[in-house]
N, C-alpha and C positions, 0 to 999 in steps of 0.2 A: 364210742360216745354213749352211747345205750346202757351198755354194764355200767361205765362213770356214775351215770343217772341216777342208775338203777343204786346204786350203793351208796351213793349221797343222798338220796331220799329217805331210803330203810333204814342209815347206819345212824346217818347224821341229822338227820330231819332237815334237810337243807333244800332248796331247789334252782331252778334254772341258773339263775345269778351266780352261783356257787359253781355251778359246774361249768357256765360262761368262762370265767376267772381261768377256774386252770386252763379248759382250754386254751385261749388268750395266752396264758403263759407257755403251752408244750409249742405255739405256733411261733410265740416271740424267743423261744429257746433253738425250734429249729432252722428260725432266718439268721440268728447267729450262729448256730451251730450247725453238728452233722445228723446229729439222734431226727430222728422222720416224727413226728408228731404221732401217728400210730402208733409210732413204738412206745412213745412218755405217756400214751393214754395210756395203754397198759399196763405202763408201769403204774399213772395214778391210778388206777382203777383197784390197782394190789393195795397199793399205800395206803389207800382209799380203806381196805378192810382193818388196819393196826390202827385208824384214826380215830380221833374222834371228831375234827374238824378239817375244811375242807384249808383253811391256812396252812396248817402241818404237813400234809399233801404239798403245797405250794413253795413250803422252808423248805422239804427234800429233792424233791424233784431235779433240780440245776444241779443237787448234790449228782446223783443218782445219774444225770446224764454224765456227769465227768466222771463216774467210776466204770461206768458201761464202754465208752471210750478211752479209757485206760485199762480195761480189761481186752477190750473185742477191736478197739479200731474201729475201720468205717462197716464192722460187718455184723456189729449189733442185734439182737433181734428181738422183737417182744415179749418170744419165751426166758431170753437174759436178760430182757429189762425186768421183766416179774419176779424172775428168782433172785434179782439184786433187791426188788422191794419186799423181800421174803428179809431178806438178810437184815433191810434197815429195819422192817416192823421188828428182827430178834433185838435188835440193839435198840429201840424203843423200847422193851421191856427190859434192860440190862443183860440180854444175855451177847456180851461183845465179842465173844469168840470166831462169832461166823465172819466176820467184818474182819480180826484179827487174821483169820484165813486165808483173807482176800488179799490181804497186805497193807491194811489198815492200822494203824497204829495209834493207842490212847496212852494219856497219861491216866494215871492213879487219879487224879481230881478229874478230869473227863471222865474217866467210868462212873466215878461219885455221881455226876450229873445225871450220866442214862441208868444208873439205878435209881435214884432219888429228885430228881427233879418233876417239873410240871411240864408236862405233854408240851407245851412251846420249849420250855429248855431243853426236853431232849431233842425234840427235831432243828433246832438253831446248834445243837452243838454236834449232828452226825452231820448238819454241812459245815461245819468249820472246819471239823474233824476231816473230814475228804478233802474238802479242800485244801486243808496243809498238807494230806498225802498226794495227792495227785492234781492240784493245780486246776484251772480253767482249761481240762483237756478240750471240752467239747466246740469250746470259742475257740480254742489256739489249733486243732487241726483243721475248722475250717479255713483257715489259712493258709495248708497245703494246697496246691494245686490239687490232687485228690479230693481232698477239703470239700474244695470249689466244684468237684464235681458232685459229689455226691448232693451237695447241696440243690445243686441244677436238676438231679434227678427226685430230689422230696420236690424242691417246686411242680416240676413239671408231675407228678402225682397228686397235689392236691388240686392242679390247673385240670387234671383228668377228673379228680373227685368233683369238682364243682360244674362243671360240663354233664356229669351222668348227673348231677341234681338236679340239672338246670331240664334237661330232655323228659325225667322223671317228672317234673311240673308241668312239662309241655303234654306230657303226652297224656296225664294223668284231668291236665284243663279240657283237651282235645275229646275224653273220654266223657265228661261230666256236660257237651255243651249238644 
């Protein structure tokens, strides 16, 4: 969350509320899905550096967890979320080859868009674009019984994260009285 911050402050002149949002979003992505929120921070945090706003971050992201899970399955990781938001920031400047690599596929008028359109049209059209390739993977494997599990184990990780927050206030009030 720190680097997020850190790069939406410097990049984008944005603050808390901005970073709030995605949040918000990697958390409501990972209760329907499998992607662990860790990992889609990472990823925005990359996205974060191709952007100029924290919305475009926000268009990709959902993309970006369905190509990570069409890629990797439930075995994802923050260093494959980053080098997929390596990928989308080349196809925000038009270069669509890396994405093409991936198994990605554009029509002649989609590429038109990621060379020449506005920073919102290209990131509205690398999630449509994903998404006609690869579908609502990361909603439809939680689905699996697997799915279901993995999902039980991000809970039970952010139910550990908020426990060590909670002890770190305690101990930190404990320390100040």
């Amino acid at each position: 969350e720190q680097k997020l911050s850190e790069i939406y402050k410097s990049r984008m002149g944005v603050g808390k509320q901005a970073v709030k949002s995605t949040l918000e979003l990697a958390r409501a992505e990972q209760k329907a899905g499998v992607v662990g929120d860790e990992v889609q921070i990472a990823a925005a945090q990359q996205l974060a550096t191709y952007a100029k706003t924290p919305g475009t971050v926000n268009t990709m992201l959902p993309a970006l967890n369905n190509l990570l899970v069409q890629q990797k399955g439930l075995n994802g990781t923050q260093e494959d979320a980053v080098g997929l938001a390596n990928l989308f920031g080349k196809a925000m400047m038009g270069q669509t080859g890396a994405l093409k690599r991936a198994g990605i596929s554009f029509t002649k008028a989609q590429e038109e868009v990621l060379k020449y359109g506005t920073e919102e049209e290209k990131a509205a059209m690398i999630a449509k674009v994903v998404k006609q390739n690869v579908g609502n993977m990361n909603k439809e494997f939680a689905k699996t019984d697997a799915g279901k599990i993995q999902q039980a184990k991000n809970l039970i990780r952010y139910i550990a994260l908020l426990i060590i927050l909670v002890f770190r206030v305690v101990i930190t009030l404990s320390q100040t009285q």
